[in-house]
N, C-alpha and C positions, 0 to 999 in steps of 0.2 A: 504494500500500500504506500500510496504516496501523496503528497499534496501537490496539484496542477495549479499555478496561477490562473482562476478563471477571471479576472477583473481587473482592472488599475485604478486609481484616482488621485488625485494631488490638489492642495489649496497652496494658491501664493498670496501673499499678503498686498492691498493694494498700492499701500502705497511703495514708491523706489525711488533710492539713492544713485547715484549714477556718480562716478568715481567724481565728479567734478565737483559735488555735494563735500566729501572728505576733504576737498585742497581748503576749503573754508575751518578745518576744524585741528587739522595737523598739517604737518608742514610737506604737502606730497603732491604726486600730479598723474593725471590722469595715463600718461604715458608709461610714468615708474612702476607705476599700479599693473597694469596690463601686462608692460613687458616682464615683471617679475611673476604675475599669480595669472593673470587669462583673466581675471575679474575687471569688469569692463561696468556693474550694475549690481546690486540688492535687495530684495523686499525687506519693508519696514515692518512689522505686526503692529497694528494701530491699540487703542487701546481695551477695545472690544475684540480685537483678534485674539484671543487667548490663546496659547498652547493648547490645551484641550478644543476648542471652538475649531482653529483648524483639521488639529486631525480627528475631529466630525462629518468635517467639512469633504474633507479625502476619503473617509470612511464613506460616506454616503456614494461619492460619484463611483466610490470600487465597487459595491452594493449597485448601484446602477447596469454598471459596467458588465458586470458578473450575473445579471438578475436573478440576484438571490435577494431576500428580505431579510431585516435587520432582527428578527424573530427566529431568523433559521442559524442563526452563526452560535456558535457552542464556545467559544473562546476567542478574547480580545488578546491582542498582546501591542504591548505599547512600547517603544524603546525613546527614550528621550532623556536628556541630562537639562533640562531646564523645564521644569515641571513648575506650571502657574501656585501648586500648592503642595503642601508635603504631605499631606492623603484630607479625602478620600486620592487615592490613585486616580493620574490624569484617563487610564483605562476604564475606571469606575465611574467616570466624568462623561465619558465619550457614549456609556453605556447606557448611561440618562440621557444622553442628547438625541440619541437613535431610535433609543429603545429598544436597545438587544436585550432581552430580558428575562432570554434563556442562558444568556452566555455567563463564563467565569473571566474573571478582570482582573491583570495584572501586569506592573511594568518594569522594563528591563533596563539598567544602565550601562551599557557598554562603549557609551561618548559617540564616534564615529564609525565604530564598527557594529552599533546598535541595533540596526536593522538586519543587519546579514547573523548577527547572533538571535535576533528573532525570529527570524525564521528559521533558523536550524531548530529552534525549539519547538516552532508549531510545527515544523517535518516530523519531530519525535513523537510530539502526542497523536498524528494524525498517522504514524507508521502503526504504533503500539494500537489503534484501534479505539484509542480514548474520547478522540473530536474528530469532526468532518467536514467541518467548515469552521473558517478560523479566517478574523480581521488580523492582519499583521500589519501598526504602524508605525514611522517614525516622523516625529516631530517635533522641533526646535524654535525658541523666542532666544536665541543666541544675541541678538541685539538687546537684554535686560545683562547681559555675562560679560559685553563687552565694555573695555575700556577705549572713549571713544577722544582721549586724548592719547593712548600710545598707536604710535602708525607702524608698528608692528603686528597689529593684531584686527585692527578696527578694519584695516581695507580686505581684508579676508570674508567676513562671515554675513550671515544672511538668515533671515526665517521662511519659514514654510511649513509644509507635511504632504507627504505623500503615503499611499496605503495600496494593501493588495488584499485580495481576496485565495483562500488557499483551499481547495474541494479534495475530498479523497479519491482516489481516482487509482485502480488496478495498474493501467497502462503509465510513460514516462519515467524519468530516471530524475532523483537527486541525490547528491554527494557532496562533500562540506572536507576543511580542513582547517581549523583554526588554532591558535597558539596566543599565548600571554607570556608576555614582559616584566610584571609587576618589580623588578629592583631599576626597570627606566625609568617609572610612570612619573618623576618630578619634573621630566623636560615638558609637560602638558599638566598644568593643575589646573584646579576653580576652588578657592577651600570654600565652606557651607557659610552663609552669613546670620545663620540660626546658633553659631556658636557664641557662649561666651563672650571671646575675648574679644569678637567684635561691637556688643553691645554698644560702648560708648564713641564708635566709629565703624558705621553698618555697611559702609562703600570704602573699608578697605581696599587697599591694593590688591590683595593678597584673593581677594573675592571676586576679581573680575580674572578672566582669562591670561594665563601666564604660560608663555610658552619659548621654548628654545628652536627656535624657524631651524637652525642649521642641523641640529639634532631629530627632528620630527623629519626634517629633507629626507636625512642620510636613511632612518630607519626606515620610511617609506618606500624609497627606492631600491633598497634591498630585499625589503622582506613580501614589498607583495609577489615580484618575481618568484620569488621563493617558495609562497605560500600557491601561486597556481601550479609553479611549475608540478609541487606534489601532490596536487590535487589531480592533475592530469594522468600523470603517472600511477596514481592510487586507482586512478579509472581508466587506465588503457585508453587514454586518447591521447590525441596531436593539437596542435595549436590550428591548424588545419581543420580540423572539426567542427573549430568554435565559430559562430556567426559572429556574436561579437562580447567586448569584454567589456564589460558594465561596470567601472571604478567608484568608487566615492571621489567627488567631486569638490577634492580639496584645492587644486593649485593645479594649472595647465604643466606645468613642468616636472611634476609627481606622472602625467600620467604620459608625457612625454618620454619620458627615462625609460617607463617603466616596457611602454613599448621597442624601444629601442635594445632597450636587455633581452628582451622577448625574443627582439628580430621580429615582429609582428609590425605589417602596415599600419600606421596611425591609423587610419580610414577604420580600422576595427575597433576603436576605442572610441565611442560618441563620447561627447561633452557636452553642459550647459553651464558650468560656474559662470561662462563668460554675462550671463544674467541674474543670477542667482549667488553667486559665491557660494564661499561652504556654508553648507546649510546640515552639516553634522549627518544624524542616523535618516536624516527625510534625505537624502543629495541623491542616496539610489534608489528607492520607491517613486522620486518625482522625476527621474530619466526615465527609469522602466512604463512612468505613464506615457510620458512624451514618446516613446516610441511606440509603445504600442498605439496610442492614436492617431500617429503619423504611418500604422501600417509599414514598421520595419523589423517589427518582429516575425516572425513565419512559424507557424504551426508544425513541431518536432524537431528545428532549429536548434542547437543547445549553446547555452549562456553559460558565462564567467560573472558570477560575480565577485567582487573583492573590495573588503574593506578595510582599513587600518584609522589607528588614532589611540587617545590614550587608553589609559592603561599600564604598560603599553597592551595593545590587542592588534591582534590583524587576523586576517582568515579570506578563504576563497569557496565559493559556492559551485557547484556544475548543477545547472539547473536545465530540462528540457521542457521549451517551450510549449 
C-alpha cells in the first residue's frame, strides 16, 4: 500500500515585496539580491493571513483538486516552524476551519525539510493500513522570524502554504532517505520567545533567524547530492529515470551546485524562489502545485524530492506520480 498524491493546493499571501522594497530597509540592491539567492520577490502574510488561515486555504484547493471532502480525510499532518500559537496545534486549527472532523491533528517540526519529513510519515501510516487519506501540509509566516534589519537573512525568506492530498492506492512506488545532523544544528537557530530570559526583551536577537549562509551553502550542497544519490541507488534507479527533481527552494545557487554535482541538466530542476523566496516546509508542496497545474507533471512519471535545513536535516523522496 501506498499513498498517491491525488490533489495539490497552495495559498500565497497577497501582498509582495519585490527586492527593491528591502534597499529601503538594509543597505542592499536588487541586483546583489538576485545575483547571490535567484530571489527577485516575496509574499507578505497580512495580518488576517495567519499561518493556520493559509494552510486552510491550500488545504481546501488540494480537497478540491483531489475531490475528496474534508469529512473523508482520516489524518492532518502539518509541518511548520512558525506556528501562529503554541496549541491548540496549527493542524487542530486547520481542522476547525475545514471541518475534517473525522481526522487526527498533529504537527511536525522539521524547519525546511518539514514537509518531505511529513510525508514520509503519512506514507507510514497509510502503508501500515492505519489512514487513507491524509492532508499533508507545510506552512510558514517566516516574515514574524525575521530580522528585517540584518541583510543576511531578511532578503531570503517568504510566507505561504502549500498542501497535498495522499489516497491509499495498491499501485505506485515510494521510497525516502533521510539523515540528521543535530551536533550542526547552531549554524540555523530561532530560540523560542516564550522563554524566560526573554521576558524583559521579547525581540531578542537571538529570536529572530540566525544563520551561518556559508555553512548552510557548504552543507546543502553536499549532502542533498548525497542524500538522492542513495536514494537512487536504495531503489535501483538512474538519474535518467527521474522526470524531475523537486528541491526546497532555498537559494538559486543550492540548486544550481546541486545539479551540476549531479551532472543533471538544470532544465530538470524547476524553481520558483525567484517569486516566493524561501518559504521553509511550504517551498515544495507550493512547486508540486505549480506544476501540477501547469500540466508538467505526467501520470507514472517519478519525482525526487529533497529537502534540507536545520536541524541539521536533509533527506530525499522517490515518489511516482
Amino acid at each position: 500500500m501506498v499513498g498517491r498524491i491525488s490533489g495539490t493546493g497552495s495559498y500565497i499571501p497577497k501582498e509582495v515585496w519585490d527586492n527593491q522594497v528591502l534597499t529601503q530597509l538594509v543597505d542592499t540592491s536588487d541586483e546583489w539580491i538576485q545575483e547571490r539567492t535567484g530571489v527577485a520577490r516575496r509574499h507578505i502574510a497580512g495580518k488576517n493571513e495567519t499561518t493556520a488561515y493559509m494552510a486552510a486555504e491550500a488545504a481546501k484547493r488540494a480537497l478540491e483538486d483531489a475531490n475528496v471532502s474534508a469529512q473523508e480525510i482520516d489524518l492532518i499532518l502539518v509541518a511548520t516552524i512558525s506556528p501562529g500559537r503554541i496549541m491548540p496545534s496549527t493542524s487542530c486549527e486547520v481542522q476547525a476551519m475545514i471541518e475534517a472532523k473525522r481526522a487526527t491533528c498533529f504537527d511536525l517540526n522539521a524547519a525546511c525539510t518539514g514537509f518531505l519529513f511529513a510525508l514520509n510519515t503519512a506514507q507510514a501510516y497509510i502503508k501500515q493500513g492505519i489512514y487513507s487519506k491524509v492532508l499533508v501540509i507545510g506552512t510558514e509566516s517566516l516574515s514574524n522570524l525575521v530580522n528585517w534589519k540584518d541583510r543576511g537573512t531578511c532578503i531570503l525568506f517568504g510566507d505561504g502554504a502549500g498542501a497535498v492530498v495522499l489516497e491509499a492506492s495498491e499501485e505506485g512506488r515510494y521510497a525516502q532517505y533521510t539523515q540528521s545532523i543535530g551536533c550542526d544544528g547552531e549554524v540555523l537557530t530561532v530560540d523560542c520567545r516564550n522563554q524566560k530570559q526573554y521576558e524583559s526583551q521579547p525581540c531578542a536577537e537571538e529570536t529572530f533567524i540566525q544563520m551561518d549562509g556559508r555553512e548552510v551553502f557548504k552543507f546543502a550542497v553536499s549532502k542533498v547530492p548525497e542524500a538522492i544519490g542513495e536514494l537512487l541507488k536504495q531503489e535501483e534507479k538512474n538519474v535518467e529515470d527521474i522526470s524531475q527533481f523537486i528541491l526546497h527552494q532555498a537559494n538559486r545557487r543550492i540548486v544550481q551546485s546541486v545539479s551540476k554535482r549531479m551532472k543533471v541538466d538544470i532544465k530538470y530542476f524547476p524553481t520558483n524562489m525567484e517569486e516566493y523566496g524561501n518559504t521553509s516546509s511550504a517551498s515544495i508542496p507550493i512547486l508540486l502545485d505549480e506544476l501540477n497545474r501547469s500540466g508538467r507533471l505526467k501520470r507514472g512519471t517519478y519525482l525526487v524530492l529533497a529537502g534540507f535545513g536545520a536541524g541539521l536535516s536533509y533527506g530525499a523522496s522517490l515518489i511516482q506520480w
